[in-house]
C-alpha positions in Angstrom: 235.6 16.7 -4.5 234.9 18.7 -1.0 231.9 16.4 0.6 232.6 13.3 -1.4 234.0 10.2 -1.0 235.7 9.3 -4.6 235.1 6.0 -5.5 237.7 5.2 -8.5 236.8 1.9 -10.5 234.5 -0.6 -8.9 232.3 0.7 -6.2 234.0 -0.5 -2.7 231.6 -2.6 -0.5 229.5 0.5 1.5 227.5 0.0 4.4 223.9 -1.3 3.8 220.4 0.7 4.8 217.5 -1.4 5.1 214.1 0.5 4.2 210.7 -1.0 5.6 208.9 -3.6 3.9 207.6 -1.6 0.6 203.5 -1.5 0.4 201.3 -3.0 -2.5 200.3 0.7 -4.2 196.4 0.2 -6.2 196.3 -2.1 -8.4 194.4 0.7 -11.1 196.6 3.0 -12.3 194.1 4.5 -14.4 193.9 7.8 -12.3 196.7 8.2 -11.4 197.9 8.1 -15.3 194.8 10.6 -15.5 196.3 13.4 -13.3 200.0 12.5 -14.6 201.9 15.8 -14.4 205.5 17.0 -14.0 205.6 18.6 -10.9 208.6 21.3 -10.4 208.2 22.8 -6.6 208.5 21.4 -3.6 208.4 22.2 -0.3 210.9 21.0 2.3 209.3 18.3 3.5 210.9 15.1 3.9 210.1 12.0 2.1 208.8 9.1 4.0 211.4 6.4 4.2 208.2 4.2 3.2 207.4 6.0 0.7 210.4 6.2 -1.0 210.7 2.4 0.0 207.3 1.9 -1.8 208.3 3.6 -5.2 211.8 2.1 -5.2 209.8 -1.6 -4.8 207.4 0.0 -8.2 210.1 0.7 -9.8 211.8 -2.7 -9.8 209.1 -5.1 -9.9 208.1 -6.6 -12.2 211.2 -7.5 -13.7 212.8 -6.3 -16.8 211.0 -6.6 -19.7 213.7 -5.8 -22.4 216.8 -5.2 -20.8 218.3 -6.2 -17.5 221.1 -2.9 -18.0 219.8 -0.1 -16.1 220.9 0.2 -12.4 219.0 2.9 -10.2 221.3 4.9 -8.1 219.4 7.2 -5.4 220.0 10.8 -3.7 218.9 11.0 -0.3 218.3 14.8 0.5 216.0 14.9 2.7 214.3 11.6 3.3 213.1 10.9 7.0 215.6 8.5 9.0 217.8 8.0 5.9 221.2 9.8 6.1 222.5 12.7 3.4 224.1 9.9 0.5 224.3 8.7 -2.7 223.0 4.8 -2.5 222.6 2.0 -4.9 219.7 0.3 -4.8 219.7 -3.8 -4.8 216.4 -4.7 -5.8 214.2 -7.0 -3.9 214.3 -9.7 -6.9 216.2 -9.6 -10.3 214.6 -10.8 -13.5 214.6 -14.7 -13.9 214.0 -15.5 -10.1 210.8 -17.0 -8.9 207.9 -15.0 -8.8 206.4 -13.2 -5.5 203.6 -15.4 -3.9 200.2 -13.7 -4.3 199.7 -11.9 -0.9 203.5 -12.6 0.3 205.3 -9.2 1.6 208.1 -8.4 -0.4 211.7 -7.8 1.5 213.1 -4.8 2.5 214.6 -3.3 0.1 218.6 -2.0 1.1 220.2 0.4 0.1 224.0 0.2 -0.4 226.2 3.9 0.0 228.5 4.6 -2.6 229.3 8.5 -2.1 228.9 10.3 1.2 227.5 14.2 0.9 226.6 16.6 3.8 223.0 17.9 3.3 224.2 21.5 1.4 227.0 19.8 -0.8 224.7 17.3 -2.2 221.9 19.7 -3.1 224.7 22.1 -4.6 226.5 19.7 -6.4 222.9 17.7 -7.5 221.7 20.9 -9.1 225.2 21.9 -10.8 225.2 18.7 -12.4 221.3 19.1 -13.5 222.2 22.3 -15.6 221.7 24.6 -12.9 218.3 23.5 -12.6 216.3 24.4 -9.2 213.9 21.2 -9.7 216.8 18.9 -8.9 218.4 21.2 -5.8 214.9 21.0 -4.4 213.9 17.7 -4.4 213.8 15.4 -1.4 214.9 12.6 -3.5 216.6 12.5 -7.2 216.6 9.4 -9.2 220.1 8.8 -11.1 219.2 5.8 -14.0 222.3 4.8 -15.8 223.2 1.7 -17.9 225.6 -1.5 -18.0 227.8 -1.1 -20.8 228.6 -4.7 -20.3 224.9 -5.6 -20.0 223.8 -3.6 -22.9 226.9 -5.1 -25.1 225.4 -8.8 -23.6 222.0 -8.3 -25.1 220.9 -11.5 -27.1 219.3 -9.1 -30.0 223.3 -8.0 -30.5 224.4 -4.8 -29.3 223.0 -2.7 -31.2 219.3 -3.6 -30.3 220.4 -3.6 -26.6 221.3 0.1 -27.0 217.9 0.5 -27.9 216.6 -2.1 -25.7 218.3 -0.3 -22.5 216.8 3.2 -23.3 213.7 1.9 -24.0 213.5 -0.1 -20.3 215.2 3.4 -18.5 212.1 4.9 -19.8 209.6 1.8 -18.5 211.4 2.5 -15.1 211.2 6.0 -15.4 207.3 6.1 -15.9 206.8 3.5 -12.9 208.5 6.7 -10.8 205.3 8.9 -11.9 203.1 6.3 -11.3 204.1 5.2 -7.7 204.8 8.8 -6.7 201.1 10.1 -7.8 199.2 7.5 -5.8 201.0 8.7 -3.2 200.5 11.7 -3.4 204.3 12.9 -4.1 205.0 14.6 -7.2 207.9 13.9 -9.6 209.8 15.9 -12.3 212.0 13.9 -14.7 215.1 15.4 -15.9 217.0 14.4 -19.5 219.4 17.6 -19.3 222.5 17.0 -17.1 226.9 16.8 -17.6 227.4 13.2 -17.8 230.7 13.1 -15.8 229.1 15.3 -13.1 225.9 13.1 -12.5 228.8 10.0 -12.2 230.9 11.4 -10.0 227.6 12.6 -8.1 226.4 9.0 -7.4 229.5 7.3 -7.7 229.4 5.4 -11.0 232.5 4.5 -12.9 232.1 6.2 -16.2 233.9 3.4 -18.2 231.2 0.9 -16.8 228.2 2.6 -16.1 226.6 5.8 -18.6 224.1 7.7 -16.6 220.4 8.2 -18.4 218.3 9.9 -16.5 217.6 12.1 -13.6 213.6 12.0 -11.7 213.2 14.6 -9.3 210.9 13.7 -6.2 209.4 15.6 -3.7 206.6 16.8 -1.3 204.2 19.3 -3.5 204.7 22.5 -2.1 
């Protein structure tokens, strides 16, 4: 794969990228839930590394509320001061740990590289696996959800209610991308059409582990 680094089986430990401290977005979401829209251009600005720090932190906090499966991988087109890569992202705090103080700054969040793309091959290959679609060759950021199959099978409902369980908490994180995006003013296109083994091999998962979901496009309005 020209511009990749393969990653068979397990992902090999990558080196780390620490985003700043993510920001407490408003505590109404009212509005922004309001204005809600898929959003499909975008110009070619780059991301803030706070922002996407900031949506990231929304979209794994608080913790999960049905399933602890999905795992949030993240494309890094063009996001100021982070390089061209496919990352996984290690949450501030899991479900089960203690909860934040009121008023206490939450960690930085890191980032952890599985797959290494120059700028063009990840676009190319980003869009190719998205059906073609320009949405996801555009964006400054895409969004890979995928689920455990371990995780899922583990559910205490049985495994057949964590099937369920898992979609239904992809789409909780999902919707916490719109919301943290609007109040930032970012917009956000989510994608359900995409090759499975292309969007693995695109963020590095391995396929008999991990099933990719869901794709969210994320971008500067244009």
């Amino acid at each position: 794969m020209p511009g990749a680094a393969p990653v068979p089986g397990a992902p090999p430990a990558s080196p780390a990228h620490a985003l700043p401290p993510p920001r407490a977005l408003a505590a109404d979401p009212l509005p922004v839930i309001a204005r809600r829209r898929s959003l499909r251009r975008f110009s070619a600005e780059p991301v803030s590394a706070q922002a996407l720090a900031d949506i990231l932190h929304a979209m794994t906090s608080p913790a999960p509320q049905l399933s602890r499966a999905v795992r949030i991988d993240v494309l890094t087109a063009t996001v100021a001061g982070v390089p061209p890569a496919a990352w996984r992202v290690e949450p501030t705090a899991r479900g089960g740990d203690a909860p934040t103080e009121v008023g206490a700054i939450p960690a930085p969040m890191r980032l952890h590289r599985r797959v290494v793309h120059d700028p063009a091959t990840l676009r190319r290959r980003a869009r190719a696996a998205a059906l073609d679609q320009d949405v996801i060759g555009d964006a400054a950021v895409v969004f890979v959800l995928s689920l455990d199959r371990d995780a899922l099978r583990a559910d205490p409902a049985g495994a057949a209610r964590g099937y369920r369980h898992g979609f239904i908490e992809a789409g909780l994180v999902g919707e916490r991308i719109y919301l943290a995006a609007g109040g930032l003013g970012l917009g956000v296109c989510a994608v359900g059409a995409f090759y499975d083994d292309e969007a693995a091999a695109l963020v590095g998962l391995d396929a008999e582990r991990e099933w990719p979901v869901h794709f969210a496009a994320l971008g500067v309005p244009a």
